[in-house]
C-alpha positions, 0 to 999 in steps of 0.5 A: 326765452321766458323762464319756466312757467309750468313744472314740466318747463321747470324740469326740462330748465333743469335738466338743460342746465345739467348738459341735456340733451347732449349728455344723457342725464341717468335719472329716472322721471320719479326721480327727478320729480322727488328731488323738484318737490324737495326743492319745492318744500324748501322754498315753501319753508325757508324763502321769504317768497314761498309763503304769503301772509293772508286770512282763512274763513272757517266754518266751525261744524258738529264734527269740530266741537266734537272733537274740539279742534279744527283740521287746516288745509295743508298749505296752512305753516303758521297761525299767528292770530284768531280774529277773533273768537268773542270780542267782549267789546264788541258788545257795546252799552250805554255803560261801556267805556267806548260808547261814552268815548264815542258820545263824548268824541260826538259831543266835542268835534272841535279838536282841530284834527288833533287825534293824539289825545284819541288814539292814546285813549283808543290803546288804553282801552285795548289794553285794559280788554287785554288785561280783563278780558284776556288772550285767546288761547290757540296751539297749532301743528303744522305737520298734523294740521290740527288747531286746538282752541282753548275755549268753550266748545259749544257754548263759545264755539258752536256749529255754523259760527265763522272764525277768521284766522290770521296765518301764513300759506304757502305758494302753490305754484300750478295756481291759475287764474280764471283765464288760466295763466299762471297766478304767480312766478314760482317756477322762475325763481332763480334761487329755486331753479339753481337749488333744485337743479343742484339736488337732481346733479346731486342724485345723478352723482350718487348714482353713477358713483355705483359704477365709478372707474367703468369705461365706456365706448370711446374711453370715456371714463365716468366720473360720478365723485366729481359730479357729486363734489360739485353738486354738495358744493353747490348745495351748501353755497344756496342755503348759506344764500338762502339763510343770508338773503332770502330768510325772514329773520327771526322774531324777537319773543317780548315776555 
């Protein structure tokens, strides 16, 4: 049988695994889709396979220089680079130091496919554009989705200007194709299927703990601790695993 491919297989996969429907599971529908979407949000943050890297084409408008910043989309988690907001040199002479580069590269082609002495120029010259010209300034919050830009509103930023900006997104897993089938596998990943069934079993603990020691038909006696142990237990094994195999580690800061 294929893995789930759509949220309501995913939910009928979970709640499958947790004994339905020989055991009738004591949820609420709202309930068991605020505990997906909880495992939704850990995934999306934590896994290395609940984000991708990619670039995002904005358009500046009246209302951002305005306001001097630019309001992402909330699938945005982290900016790592504008590309770029004014490459001085880009804006290239017959004085610039590249151009003489180019013309000299022209000149003498007879190198013999030794690009060492090319490639170490080529790094010189972005370091000295690094160190005169400078770092384009950015903050972003992810919660509030605002990205302020340290520079010239309107002058150096205007309306009807594109910026391309280098950042990271999160999966969206109902995303369809142009013939409508699923873009991507979210929804069968082992590691979420497991997180997310643990959360509901987690729930479903909490709540029949309210009526723990009733007896029903048959001398059936409700265990809710047992249920809530085993679902705590579980938890806590998936994100040791989701820090130990599934995270990206952290990037080192050089100063």
């Amino acid at each position: 049988m294929p893995g789930p491919t759509t949220r309501d297989e995913f939910k009928d996969y979970c709640l499958r695994r947790l004994g339905f429907p020989v055991i009738k599971i004591n949820l609420a529908d709202s309930q068991i889709e605020d505990r997906i979407d909880d495992a939704l949000q850990k995934f999306n943050e934590w896994h290395m396979d609940g984000n991708v890297e990619t670039y995002y084409k904005h358009l500046i408008t009246n209302t951002d220089v305005t306001r001097e910043y630019i309001k992402l989309p909330a699938q945005i988690q982290n900016v790592m680079h504008i590309i770029p907001l004014q490459d001085k040199s880009h804006y290239v002479t017959m004085f610039d130091i590249q151009y003489q580069m180019r013309l000299n590269d022209i000149f003498d082609l007879n190198f013999a496919g030794n690009m060492s002495q090319y490639v170490q120029t080529q790094q010189f010259v972005s370091l000295m554009n690094d160190v005169l010209n400078g770092k384009d300034l950015w903050r972003h919050h992810r919660r509030s989705g605002k990205l302020y830009i340290e520079a010239d509103w309107g002058t150096e930023l205007v309306a009807g200007r594109y910026i391309i900006i280098h950042c990271t997104t999160t999966l969206d897993p109902d995303e369809l194709d142009d013939d409508d089938n699923p873009v991507n596998t979210v929804w069968n990943d082992a590691w979420l299927k497991s997180y997310a069934t643990a959360l509901i079993k987690r729930e479903w603990g909490e709540i029949l703990m309210k009526f723990g020691g009733v007896q029903m038909l048959g001398g059936v006696t409700m265990s809710g601790s047992d249920i809530l142990t085993d679902a705590k237990e579980q938890l806590d094994e998936l994100e040791e695993e989701l820090v130990t195999k599934f995270q990206l580690p952290i990037d080192f800061i050089v100063a």
